[in-house]
C-alpha positions as CSV (number, residue, x, y, z in Angstrom):
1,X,69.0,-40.4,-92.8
2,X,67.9,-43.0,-90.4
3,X,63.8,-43.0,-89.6
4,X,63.7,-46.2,-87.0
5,X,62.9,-46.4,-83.6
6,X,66.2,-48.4,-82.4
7,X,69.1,-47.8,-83.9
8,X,72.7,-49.4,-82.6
9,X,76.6,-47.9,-83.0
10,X,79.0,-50.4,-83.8
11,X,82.8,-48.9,-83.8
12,X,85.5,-51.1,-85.8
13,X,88.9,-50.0,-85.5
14,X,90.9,-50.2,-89.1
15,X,94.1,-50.1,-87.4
16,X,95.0,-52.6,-84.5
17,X,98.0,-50.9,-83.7
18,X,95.6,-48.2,-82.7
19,X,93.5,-47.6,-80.2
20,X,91.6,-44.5,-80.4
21,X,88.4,-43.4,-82.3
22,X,87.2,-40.2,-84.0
23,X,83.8,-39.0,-85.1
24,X,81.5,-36.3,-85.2
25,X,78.0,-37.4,-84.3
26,X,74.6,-35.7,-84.4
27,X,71.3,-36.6,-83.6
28,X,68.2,-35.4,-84.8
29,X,64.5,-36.3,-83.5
30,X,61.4,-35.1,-82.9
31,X,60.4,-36.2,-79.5
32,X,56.3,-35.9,-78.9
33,X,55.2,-36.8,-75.2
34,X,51.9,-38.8,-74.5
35,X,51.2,-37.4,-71.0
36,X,51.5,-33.5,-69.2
37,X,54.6,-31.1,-69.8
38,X,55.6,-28.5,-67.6
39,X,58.1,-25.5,-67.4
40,X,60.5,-25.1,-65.0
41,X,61.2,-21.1,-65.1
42,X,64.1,-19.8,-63.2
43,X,65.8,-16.5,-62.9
44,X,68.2,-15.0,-60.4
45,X,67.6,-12.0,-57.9
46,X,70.4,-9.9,-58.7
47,X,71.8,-9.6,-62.2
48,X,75.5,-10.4,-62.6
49,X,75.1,-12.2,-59.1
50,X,75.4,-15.7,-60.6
51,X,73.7,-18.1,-63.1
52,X,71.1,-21.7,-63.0
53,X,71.8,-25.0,-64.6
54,X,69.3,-27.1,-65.2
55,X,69.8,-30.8,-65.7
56,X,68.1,-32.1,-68.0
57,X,67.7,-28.8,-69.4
58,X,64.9,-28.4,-71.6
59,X,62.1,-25.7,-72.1
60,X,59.5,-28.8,-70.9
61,X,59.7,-31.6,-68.6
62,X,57.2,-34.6,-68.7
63,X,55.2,-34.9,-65.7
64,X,57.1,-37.1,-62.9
65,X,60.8,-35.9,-64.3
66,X,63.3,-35.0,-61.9
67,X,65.2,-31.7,-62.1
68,X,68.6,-30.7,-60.9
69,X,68.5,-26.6,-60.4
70,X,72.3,-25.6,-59.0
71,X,73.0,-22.1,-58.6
72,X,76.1,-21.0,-59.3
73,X,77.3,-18.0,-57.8
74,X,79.8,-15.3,-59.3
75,X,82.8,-13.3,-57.3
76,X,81.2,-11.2,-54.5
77,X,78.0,-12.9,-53.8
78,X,77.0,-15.8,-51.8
79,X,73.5,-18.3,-52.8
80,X,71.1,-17.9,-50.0
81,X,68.2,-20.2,-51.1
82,X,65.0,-20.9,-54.1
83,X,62.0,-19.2,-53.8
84,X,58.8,-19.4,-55.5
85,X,59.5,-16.1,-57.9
86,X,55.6,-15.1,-57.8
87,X,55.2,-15.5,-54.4
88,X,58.2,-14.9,-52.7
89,X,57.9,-17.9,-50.9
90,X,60.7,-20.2,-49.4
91,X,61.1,-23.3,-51.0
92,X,64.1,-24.6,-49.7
93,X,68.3,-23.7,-49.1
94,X,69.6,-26.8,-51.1
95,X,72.0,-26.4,-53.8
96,X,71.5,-28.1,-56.1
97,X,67.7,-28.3,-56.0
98,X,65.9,-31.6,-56.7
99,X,62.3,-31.5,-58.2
100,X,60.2,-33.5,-59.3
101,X,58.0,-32.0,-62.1
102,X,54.4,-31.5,-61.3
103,X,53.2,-28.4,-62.2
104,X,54.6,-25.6,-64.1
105,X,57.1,-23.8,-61.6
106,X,58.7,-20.5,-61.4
107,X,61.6,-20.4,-59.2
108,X,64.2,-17.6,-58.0
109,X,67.2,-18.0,-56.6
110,X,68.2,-15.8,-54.4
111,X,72.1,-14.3,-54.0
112,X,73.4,-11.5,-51.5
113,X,76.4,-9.8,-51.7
114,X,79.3,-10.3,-49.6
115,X,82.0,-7.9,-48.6
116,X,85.0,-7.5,-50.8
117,X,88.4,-6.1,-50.0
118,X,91.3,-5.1,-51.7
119,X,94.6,-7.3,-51.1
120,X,97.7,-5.2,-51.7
121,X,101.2,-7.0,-51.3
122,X,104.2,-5.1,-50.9
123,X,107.4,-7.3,-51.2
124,X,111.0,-5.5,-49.9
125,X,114.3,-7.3,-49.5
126,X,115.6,-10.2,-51.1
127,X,114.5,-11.0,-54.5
128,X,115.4,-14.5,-54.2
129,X,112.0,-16.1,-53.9
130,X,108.6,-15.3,-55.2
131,X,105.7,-14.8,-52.5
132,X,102.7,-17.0,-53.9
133,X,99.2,-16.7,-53.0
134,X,96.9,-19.5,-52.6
135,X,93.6,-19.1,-53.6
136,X,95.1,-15.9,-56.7
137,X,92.9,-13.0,-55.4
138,X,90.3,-11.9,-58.5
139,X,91.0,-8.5,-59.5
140,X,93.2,-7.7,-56.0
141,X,90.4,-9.1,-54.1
142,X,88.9,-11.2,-51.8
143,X,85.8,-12.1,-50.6
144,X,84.8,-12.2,-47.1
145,X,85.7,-15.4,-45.1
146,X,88.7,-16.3,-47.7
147,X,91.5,-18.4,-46.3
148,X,94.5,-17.3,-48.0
149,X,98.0,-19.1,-47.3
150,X,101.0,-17.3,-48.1
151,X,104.4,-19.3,-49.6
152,X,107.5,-18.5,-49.9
């Protein structure tokens, strides 16, 4: 166990015919801020309609830290934009989401569902090539607005 403020890594490689490195690293430390920490809560407004990454993610943020939030959506929806979950109030259709910590915030984003439809190929004839979709369909299906190129 290592208790100092500044500790340095130095790799040495045993083998110069080698060049590569393994190890398994883990660090440990208790982390106590000096000024204000703040939450940055976020949930989504339709379960199953997608999911939030936070970067850094961490349950607080020092005052003055910047915050990715990217909503990602899932198959069938679309991300519309954040609002202020206790409100309801717009904050803003960027994706990701940069904020800079200065109060604890609470934050929705906000997914709609888009229209799905069921792609059915029926190949006759000559088995000599194979038809190839581009994007694969998920489940048989598309989402509104898909591009899909068909190859022979």
């Amino acid at each position: 166990m290592i208790d100092e403020k500044d500790v340095a890594l130095k790799f040495t490689n045993i083998n110069d015919a080698q060049n590569a490195y393994m190890f398994d690293l883990q660090i440990f430390g208790n982390y106590t801020s000096d000024g204000a920490q703040f939450a940055i809560n976020t949930i989504v407004n339709i379960e199953g309609a997608g999911s939030i990454v936070k970067n850094p993610n961490s349950d607080l943020y020092d005052q003055g830290t910047e915050v990715s939030l990217t909503a990602n959506k899932n198959f069938g929806f679309k991300f519309l934009k954040w609002i202020d979950a206790e409100s309801a109030q717009d904050i803003s259709t960027d994706n990701p989401l940069l904020i800079v910590v200065d109060t604890t915030k609470n934050l929705t984003a906000v997914f709609d569902s888009l229209h799905v439809y069921d792609f059915g190929l029926l190949i006759e004839g000559s088995s000599w090539g194979q038809v190839k979709l581009n994007p694969e369909p998920v489940n048989n299906k598309y989402e509104l607005g898909q591009e899909v190129s068909i190859s022979i």
